[in-house]
C-alpha positions as a Markdown table, in Angstrom:
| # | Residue | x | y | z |
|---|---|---|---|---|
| 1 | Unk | -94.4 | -77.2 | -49.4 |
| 2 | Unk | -95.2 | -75.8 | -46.2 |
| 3 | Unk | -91.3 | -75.0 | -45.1 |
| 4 | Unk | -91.1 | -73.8 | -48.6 |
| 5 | Unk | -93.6 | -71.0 | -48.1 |
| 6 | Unk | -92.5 | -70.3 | -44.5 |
| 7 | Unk | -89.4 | -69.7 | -45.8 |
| 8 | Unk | -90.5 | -67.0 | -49.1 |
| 9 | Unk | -89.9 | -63.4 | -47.7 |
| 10 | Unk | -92.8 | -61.9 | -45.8 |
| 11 | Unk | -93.2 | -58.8 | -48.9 |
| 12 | Unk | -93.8 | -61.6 | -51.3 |
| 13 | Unk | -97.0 | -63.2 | -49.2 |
| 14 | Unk | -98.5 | -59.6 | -49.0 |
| 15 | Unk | -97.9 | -58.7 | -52.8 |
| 16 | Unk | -99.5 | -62.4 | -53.2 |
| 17 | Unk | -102.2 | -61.3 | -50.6 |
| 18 | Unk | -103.1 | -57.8 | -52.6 |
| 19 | Unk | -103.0 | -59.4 | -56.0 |
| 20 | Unk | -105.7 | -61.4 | -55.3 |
| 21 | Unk | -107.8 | -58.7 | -53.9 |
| 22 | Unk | -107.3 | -57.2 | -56.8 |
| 23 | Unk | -108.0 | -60.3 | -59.5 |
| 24 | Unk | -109.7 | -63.0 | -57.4 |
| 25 | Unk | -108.6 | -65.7 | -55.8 |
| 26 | Unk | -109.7 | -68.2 | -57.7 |
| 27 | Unk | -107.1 | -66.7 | -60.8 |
| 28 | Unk | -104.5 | -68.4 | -59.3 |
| 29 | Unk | -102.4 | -68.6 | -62.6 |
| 30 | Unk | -102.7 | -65.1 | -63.1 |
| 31 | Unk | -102.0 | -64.2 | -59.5 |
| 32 | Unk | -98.5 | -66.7 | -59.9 |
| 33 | Unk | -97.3 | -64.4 | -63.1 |
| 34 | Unk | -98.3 | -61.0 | -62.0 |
| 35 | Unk | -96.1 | -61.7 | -58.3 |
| 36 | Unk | -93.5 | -64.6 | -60.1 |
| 37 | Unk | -94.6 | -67.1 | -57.4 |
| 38 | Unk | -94.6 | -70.1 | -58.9 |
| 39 | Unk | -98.2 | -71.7 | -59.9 |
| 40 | Unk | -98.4 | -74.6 | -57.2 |
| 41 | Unk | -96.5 | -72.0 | -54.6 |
| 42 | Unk | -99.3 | -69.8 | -55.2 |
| 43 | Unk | -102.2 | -72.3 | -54.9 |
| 44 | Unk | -100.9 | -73.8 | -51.8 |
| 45 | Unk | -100.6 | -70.7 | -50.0 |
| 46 | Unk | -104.2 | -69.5 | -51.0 |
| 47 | Unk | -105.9 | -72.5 | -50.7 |
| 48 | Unk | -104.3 | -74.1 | -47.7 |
| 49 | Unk | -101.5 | -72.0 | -46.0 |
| 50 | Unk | -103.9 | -69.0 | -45.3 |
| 51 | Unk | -107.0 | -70.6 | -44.2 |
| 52 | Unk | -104.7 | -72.3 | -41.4 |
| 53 | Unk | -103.9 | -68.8 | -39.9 |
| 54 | Unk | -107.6 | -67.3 | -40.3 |
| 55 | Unk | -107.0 | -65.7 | -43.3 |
| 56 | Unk | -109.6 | -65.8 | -45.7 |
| 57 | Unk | -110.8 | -63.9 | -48.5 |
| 58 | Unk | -114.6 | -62.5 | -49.1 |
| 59 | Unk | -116.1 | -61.0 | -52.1 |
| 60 | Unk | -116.6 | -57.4 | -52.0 |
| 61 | Unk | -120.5 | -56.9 | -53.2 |
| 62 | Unk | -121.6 | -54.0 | -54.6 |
| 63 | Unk | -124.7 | -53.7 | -53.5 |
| 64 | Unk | -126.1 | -50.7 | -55.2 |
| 65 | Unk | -125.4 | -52.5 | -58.4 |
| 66 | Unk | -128.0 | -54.6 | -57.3 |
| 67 | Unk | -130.4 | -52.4 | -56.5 |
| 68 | Unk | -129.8 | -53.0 | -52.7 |
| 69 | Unk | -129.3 | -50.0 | -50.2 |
| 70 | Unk | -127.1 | -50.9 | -46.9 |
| 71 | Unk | -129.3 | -49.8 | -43.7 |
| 72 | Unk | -127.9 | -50.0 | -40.3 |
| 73 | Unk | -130.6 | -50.6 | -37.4 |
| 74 | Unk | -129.8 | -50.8 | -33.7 |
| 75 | Unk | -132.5 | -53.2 | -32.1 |
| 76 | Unk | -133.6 | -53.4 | -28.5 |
| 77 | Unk | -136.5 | -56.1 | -27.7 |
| 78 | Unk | -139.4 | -56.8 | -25.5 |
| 79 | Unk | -137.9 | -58.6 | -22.5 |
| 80 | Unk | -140.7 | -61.4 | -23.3 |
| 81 | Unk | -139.0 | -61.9 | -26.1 |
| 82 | Unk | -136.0 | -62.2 | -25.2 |
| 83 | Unk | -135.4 | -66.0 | -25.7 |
| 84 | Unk | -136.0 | -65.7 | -28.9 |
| 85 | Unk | -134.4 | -63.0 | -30.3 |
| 86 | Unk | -131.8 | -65.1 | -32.5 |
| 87 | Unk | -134.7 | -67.1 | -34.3 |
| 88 | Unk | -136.5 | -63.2 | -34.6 |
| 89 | Unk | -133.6 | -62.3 | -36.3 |
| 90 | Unk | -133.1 | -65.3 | -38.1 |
| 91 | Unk | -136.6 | -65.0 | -39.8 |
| 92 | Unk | -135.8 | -61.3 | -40.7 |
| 93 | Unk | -133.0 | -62.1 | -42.7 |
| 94 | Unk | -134.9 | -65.0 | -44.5 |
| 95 | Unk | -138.2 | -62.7 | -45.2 |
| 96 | Unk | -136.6 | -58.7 | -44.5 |
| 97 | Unk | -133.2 | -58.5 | -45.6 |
| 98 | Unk | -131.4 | -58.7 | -42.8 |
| 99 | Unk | -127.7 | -59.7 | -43.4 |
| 100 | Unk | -125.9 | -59.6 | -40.3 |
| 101 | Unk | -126.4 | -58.9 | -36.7 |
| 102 | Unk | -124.5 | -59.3 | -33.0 |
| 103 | Unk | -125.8 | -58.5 | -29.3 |
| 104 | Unk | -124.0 | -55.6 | -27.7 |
| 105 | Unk | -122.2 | -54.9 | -24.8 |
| 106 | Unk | -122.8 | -54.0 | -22.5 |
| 107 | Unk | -125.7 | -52.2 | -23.9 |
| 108 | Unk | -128.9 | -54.5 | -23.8 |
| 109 | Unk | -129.4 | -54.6 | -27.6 |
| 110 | Unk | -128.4 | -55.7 | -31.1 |
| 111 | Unk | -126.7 | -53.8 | -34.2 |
| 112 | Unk | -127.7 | -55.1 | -37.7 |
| 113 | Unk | -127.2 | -54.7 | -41.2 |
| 114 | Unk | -129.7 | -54.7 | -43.7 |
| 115 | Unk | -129.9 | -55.0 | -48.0 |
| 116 | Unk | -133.0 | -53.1 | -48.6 |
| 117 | Unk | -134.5 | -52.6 | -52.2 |
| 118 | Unk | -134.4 | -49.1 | -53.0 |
| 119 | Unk | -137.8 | -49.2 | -54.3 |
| 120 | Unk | -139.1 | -50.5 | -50.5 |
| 121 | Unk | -137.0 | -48.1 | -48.5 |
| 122 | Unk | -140.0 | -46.1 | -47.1 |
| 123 | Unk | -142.0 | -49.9 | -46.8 |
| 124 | Unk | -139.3 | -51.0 | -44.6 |
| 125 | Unk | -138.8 | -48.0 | -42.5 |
| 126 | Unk | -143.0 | -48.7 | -41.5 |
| 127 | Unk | -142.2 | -52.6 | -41.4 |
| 128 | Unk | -140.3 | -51.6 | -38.3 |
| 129 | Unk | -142.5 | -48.7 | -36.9 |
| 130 | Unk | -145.0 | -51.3 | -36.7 |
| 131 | Unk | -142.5 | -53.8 | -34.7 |
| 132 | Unk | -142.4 | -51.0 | -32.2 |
| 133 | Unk | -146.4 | -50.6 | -32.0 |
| 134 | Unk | -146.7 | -54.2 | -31.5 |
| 135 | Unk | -144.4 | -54.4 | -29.0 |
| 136 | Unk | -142.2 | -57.0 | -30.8 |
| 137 | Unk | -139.6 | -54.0 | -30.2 |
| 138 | Unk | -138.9 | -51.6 | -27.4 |
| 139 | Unk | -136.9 | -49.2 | -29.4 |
| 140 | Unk | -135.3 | -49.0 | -32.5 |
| 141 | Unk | -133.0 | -47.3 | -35.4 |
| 142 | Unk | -133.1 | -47.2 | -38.6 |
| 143 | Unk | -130.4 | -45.4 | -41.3 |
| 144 | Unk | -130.2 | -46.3 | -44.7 |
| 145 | Unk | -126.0 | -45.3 | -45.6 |
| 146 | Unk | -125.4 | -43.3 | -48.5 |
| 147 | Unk | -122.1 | -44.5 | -49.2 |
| 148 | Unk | -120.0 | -47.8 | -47.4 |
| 149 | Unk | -116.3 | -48.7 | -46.7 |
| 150 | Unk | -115.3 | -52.2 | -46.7 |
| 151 | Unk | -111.7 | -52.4 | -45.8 |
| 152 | Unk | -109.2 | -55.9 | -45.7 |
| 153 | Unk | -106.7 | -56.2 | -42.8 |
| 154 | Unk | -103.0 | -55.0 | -43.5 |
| 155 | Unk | -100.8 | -58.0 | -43.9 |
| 156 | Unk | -98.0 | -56.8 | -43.5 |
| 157 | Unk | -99.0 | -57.3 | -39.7 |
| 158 | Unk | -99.5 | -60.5 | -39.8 |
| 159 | Unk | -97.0 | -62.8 | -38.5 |
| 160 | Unk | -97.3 | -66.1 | -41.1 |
| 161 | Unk | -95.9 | -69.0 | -39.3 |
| 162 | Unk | -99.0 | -68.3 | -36.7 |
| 163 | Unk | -101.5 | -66.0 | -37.6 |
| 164 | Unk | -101.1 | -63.6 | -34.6 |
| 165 | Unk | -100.4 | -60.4 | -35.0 |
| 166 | Unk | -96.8 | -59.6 | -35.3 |
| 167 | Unk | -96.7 | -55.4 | -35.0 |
| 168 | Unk | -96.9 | -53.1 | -32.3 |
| 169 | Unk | -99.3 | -50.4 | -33.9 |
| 170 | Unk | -98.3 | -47.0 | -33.9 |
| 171 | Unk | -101.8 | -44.3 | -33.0 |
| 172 | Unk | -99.0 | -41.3 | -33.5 |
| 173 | Unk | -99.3 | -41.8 | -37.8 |
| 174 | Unk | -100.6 | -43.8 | -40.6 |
| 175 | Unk | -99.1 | -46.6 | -41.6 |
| 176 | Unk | -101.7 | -48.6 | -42.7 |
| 177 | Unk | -101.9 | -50.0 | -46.1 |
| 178 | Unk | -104.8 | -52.4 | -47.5 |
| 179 | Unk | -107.7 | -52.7 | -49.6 |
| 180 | Unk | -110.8 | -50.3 | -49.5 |
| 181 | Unk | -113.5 | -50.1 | -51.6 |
| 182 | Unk | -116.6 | -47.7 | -51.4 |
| 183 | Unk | -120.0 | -48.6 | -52.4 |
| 184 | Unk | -122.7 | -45.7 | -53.2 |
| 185 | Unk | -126.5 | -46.1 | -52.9 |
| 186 | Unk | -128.0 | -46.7 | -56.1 |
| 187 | Unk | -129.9 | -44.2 | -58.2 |
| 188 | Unk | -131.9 | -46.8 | -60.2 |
| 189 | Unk | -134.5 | -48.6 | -59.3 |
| 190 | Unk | -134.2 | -51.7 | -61.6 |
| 191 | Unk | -131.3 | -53.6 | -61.2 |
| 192 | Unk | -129.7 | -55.1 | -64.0 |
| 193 | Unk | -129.2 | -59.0 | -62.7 |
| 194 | Unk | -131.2 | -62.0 | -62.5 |
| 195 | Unk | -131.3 | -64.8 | -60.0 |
| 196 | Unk | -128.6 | -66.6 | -61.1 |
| 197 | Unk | -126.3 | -64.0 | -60.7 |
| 198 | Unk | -127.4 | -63.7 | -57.2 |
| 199 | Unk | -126.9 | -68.0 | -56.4 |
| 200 | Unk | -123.2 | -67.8 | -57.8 |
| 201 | Unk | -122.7 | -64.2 | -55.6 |
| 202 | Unk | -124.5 | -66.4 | -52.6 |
| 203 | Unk | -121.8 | -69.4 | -53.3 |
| 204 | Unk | -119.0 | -67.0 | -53.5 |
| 205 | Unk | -119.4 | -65.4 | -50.2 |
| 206 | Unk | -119.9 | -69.1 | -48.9 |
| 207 | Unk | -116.7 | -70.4 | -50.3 |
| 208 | Unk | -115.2 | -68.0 | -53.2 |
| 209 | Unk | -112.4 | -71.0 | -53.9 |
| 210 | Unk | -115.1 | -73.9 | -54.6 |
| 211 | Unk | -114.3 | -75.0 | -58.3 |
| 212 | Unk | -117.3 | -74.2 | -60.8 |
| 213 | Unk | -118.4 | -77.7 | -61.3 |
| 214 | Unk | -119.5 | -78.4 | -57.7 |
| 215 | Unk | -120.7 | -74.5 | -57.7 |
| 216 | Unk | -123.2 | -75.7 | -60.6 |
| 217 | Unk | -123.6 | -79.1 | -59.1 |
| 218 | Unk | -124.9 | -76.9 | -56.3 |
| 219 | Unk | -127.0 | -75.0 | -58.1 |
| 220 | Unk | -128.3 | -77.3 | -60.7 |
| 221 | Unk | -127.3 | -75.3 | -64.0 |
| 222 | Unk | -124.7 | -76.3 | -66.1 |
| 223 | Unk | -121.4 | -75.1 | -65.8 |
| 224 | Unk | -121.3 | -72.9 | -69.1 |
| 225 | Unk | -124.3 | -71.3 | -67.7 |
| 226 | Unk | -122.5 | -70.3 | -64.7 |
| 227 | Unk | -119.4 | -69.3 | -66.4 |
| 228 | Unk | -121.4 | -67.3 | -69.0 |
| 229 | Unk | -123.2 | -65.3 | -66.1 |
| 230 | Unk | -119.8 | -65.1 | -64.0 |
| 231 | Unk | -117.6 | -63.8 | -66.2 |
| 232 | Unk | -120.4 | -61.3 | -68.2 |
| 233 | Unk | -122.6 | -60.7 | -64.9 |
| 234 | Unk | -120.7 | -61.0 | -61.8 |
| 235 | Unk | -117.7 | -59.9 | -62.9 |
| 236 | Unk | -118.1 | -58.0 | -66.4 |
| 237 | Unk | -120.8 | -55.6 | -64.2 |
| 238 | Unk | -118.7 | -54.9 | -61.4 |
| 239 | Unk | -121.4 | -56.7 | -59.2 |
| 240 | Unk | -118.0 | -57.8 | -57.1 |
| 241 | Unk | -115.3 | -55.6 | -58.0 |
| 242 | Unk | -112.8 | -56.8 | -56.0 |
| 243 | Unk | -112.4 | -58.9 | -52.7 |
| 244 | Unk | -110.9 | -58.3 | -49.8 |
| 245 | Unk | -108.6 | -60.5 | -46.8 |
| 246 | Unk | -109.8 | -60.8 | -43.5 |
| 247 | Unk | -108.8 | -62.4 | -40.6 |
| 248 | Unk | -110.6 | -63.7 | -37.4 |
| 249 | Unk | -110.1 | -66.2 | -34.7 |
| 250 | Unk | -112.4 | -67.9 | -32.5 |
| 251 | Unk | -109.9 | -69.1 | -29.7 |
| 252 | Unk | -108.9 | -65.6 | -29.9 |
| 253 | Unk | -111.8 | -63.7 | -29.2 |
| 254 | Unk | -112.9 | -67.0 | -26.4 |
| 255 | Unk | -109.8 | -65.8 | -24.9 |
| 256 | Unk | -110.1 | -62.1 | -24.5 |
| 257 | Unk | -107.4 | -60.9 | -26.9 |
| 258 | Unk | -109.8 | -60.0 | -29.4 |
| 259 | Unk | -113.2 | -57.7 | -29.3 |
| 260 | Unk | -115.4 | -56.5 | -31.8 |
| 261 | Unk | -115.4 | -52.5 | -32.0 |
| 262 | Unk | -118.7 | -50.6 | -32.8 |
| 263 | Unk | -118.7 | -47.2 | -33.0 |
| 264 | Unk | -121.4 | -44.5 | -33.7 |
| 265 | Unk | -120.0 | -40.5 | -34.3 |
| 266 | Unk | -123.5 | -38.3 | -34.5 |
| 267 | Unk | -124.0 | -35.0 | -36.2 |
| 268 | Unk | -120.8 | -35.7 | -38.5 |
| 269 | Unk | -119.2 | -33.2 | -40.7 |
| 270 | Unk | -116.7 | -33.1 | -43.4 |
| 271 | Unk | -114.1 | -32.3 | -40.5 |
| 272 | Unk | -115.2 | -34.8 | -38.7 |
| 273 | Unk | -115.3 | -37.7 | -41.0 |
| 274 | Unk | -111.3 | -36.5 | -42.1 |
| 275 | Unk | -110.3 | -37.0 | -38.3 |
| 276 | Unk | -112.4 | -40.5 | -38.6 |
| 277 | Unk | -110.6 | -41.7 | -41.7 |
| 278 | Unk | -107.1 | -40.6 | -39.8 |
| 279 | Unk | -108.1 | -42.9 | -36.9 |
| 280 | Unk | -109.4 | -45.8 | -39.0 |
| 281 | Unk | -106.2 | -45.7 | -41.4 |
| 282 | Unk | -104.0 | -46.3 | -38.0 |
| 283 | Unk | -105.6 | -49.8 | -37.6 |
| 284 | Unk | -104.5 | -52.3 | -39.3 |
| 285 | Unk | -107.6 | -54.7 | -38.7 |
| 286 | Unk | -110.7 | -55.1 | -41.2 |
| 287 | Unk | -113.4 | -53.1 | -41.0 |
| 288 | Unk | -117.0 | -51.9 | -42.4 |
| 289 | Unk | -117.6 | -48.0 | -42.2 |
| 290 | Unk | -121.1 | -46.2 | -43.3 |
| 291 | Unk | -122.4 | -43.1 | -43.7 |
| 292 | Unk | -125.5 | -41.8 | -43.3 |
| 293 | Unk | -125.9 | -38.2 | -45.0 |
| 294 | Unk | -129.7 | -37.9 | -44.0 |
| 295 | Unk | -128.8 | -38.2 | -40.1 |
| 296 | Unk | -125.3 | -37.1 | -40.3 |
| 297 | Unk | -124.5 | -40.6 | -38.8 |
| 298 | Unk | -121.2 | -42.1 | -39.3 |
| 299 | Unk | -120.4 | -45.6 | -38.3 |
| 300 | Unk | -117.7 | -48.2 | -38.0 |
| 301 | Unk | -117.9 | -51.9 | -37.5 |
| 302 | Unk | -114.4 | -54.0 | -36.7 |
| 303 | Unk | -112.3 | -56.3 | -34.7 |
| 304 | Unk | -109.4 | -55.2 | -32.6 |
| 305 | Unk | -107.0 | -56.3 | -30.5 |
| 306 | Unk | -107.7 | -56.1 | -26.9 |
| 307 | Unk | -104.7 | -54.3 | -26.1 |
| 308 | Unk | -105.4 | -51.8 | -28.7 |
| 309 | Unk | -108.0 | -50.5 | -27.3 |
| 310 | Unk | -107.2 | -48.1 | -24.9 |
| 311 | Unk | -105.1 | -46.3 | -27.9 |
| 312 | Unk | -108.2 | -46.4 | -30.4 |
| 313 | Unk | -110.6 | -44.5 | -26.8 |
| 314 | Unk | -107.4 | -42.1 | -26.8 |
| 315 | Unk | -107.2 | -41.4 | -30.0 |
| 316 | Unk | -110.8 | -40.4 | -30.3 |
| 317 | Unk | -110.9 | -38.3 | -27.7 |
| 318 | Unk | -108.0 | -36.6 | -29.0 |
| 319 | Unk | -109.3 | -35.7 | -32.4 |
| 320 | Unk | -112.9 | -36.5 | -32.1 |
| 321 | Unk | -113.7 | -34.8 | -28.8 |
| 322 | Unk | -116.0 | -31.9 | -30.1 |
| 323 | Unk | -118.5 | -34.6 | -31.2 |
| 324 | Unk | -120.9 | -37.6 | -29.6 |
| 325 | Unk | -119.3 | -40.8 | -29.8 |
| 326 | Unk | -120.9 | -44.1 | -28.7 |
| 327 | Unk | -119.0 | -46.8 | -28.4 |
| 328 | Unk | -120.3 | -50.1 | -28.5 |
| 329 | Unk | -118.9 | -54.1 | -27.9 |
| 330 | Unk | -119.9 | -57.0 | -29.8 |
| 331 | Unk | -120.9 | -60.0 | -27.8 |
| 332 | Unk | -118.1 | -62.9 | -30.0 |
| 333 | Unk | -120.9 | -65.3 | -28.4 |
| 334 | Unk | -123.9 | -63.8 | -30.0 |
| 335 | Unk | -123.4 | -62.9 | -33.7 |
| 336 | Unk | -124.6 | -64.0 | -37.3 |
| 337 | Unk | -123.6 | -63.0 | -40.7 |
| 338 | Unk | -126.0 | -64.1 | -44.0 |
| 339 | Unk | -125.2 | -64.5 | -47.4 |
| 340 | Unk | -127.2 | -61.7 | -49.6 |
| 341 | Unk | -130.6 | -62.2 | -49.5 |
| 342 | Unk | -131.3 | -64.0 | -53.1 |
| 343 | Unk | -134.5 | -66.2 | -51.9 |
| 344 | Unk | -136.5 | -62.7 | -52.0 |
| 345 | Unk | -135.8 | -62.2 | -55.6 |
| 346 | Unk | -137.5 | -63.2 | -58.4 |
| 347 | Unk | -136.5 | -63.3 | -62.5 |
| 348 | Unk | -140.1 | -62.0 | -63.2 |
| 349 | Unk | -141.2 | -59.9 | -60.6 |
| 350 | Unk | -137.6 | -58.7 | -59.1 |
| 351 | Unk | -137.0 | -58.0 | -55.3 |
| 352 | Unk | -139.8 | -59.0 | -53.1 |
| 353 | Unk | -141.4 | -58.0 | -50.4 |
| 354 | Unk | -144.3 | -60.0 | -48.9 |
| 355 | Unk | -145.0 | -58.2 | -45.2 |
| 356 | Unk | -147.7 | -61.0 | -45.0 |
| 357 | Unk | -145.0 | -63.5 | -45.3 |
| 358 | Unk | -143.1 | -61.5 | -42.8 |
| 359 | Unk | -145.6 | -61.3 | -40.0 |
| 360 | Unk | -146.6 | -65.0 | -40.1 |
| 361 | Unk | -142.9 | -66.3 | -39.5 |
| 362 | Unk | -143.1 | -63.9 | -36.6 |
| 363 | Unk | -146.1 | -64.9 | -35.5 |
| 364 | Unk | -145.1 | -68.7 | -35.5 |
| 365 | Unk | -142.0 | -67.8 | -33.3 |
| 366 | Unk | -144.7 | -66.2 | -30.8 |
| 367 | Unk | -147.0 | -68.9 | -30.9 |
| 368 | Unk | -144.1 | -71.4 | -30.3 |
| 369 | Unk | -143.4 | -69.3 | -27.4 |
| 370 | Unk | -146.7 | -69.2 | -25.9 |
| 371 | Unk | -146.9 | -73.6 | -26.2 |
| 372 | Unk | -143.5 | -73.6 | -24.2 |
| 373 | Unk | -144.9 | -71.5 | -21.3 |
């Protein structure tokens, strides 16, 4: 099977790639007759082929639909607490939303992403004016996005008998082509989904091939139950409209030919953002963009190649030069990403948020502190 694929042109695996960012992976029989690669062809390559070469796909979750507003917050801590900045940040995403975050270099900090209730937005911007009183941070910032990009990799340069990229990119033009889909900040405050919409979304963006009777062995439902709620919630909603590919490799980052990229354009306009989107559309990697209207903020979040940089740095001071730019590396050592946060909701009561709950797994880390000294 393996020569087989190896040997089925390269235009084939990417039209395989983009069908099921478009259907699913896990329709593999409707991915086979929408491309004509046979049915086992098909399942091999998704299941197997691509996970050897760091491919993988992720669901694409639209938050608003869930009520959920993407915030982006740039973190610095107390140099006491230092140590234990992971297990601070662990503890936010279990009781404040946090869903991913990675140390910086070579600033001394962390970026973060956050799934905050639009009905707590002004709650959680105090939540974190009170960290700064308390001196459980030295500075902070906080912008909820208006609207988010969440792009796959381009394929086409991938090289599929080893995962490495194949193509030399080109900064002159565009020749990018992949998946991109925008989420918008939701205007309602009551989302229409219930907790088991959110476990099957949580087991998705664990393992969106797992096979639905060890997804409800999981879960402890039955399996009509999550097929009922799949098919008319998670799917019949648009609560994940589509997925997308991306790739990432540990050896690869350990070894220097890979860095995460974080940028930061301030005081964005219109002009601005079109010279963005001309840069972004040039690399062929994956990549999360926001946008934050209220602080004309714009911001992108991706991996690279190494040797790419100095092209990207050019090319943004070529067309971006008449704006601030911060440019930020993530630390491969020192990052986290979480599944959506569906412990803090409730069928009943809908998203929570208990600050007591908050402070006291906080606290606990600072006590555990103080016994070690």
């Amino acid at each position: 099977m393996g020569i087989m694929v190896l040997q089925r042109p390269v235009e084939d695996l990417v039209r395989l790639i983009r069908t099921a960012e478009e259907v699913g992976p896990r329709n593999i029989s409707l991915i086979a007759r929408l491309t004509g690669i046979p049915v086992e062809t098909a399942r091999y390559i998704i299941k197997v082929r691509l996970p050897k070469l760091g491919l993988r796909f992720r669901p694409i979750i639209d938050e608003g639909r869930l009520g959920l507003v993407k915030h982006l917050l740039r973190l610095e801590f107390g140099d006491e607490l230092r140590p234990l900045v992971s297990d601070i940040l662990d503890a936010l995403a279990r009781t404040a939303y946090i869903t991913y975050y990675a140390a910086l270099l070579p600033h001394d900090g962390y970026i973060a992403l956050a799934d905050v209730p639009v009905e707590y937005e002004r709650r959680y911007h105090r939540l974190f004016e009170n960290f700064l009183h308390e001196g459980l941070l030295k500075s902070y910032e906080l912008y909820p996005l208006d609207c988010v990009w969440k792009r796959s990799i381009d394929a086409r340069g991938i090289d599929f008998t080893n995962g490495e990229w194949k193509i030399k990119i080109s900064f002159e033009e565009s020749g990018s082509s992949r998946q991109s889909v925008e989420v918008v900040k939701p205007d309602c405050e009551e989302p229409g989904v219930d907790k088991t919409d959110l476990l099957i979304i949580k087991e998705l963006e664990k393992d969106p091939l797992q096979p639905f009777t060890r997804m409800a062995r999981a879960l402890g439902i039955k399996e009509y139950t999550l097929r009922y709620h799949y098919n008319e919630h998670v799917i019949g909603k648009g609560l994940i409209p589509k997925y997308r590919i991306i790739w990432s490799s540990k050896e690869g980052f350990e070894r220097g030919d890979y860095i995460g990229l974080v940028l930061f354009c301030y005081d964005v306009d219109e002009e601005g953002l079109k010279q963005i989107g001309e840069i972004i559309e040039t690399i062929p990697s994956s990549s999360f963009e926001g946008i934050s209207e209220e602080h004309a903020l714009y911001t992108a979040i991706m991996t690279i190649r190494s040797s790419w940089l100095v092209g990207i740095l050019r090319l943004i001071r070529s067309k971006l030069s008449h704006y601030q730019i911060l440019t930020m590396f993530i630390d491969p050592a020192r990052k986290r990403r979480y599944t959506i946060p569906y412990e803090l909701f409730d069928d009943e009561t809908g998203w929570i948020f208990d600050e007591k709950r908050i402070w006291d797994s906080l606290q606990h880390l600072r006590q555990r502190m103080a016994k070690a000294q």
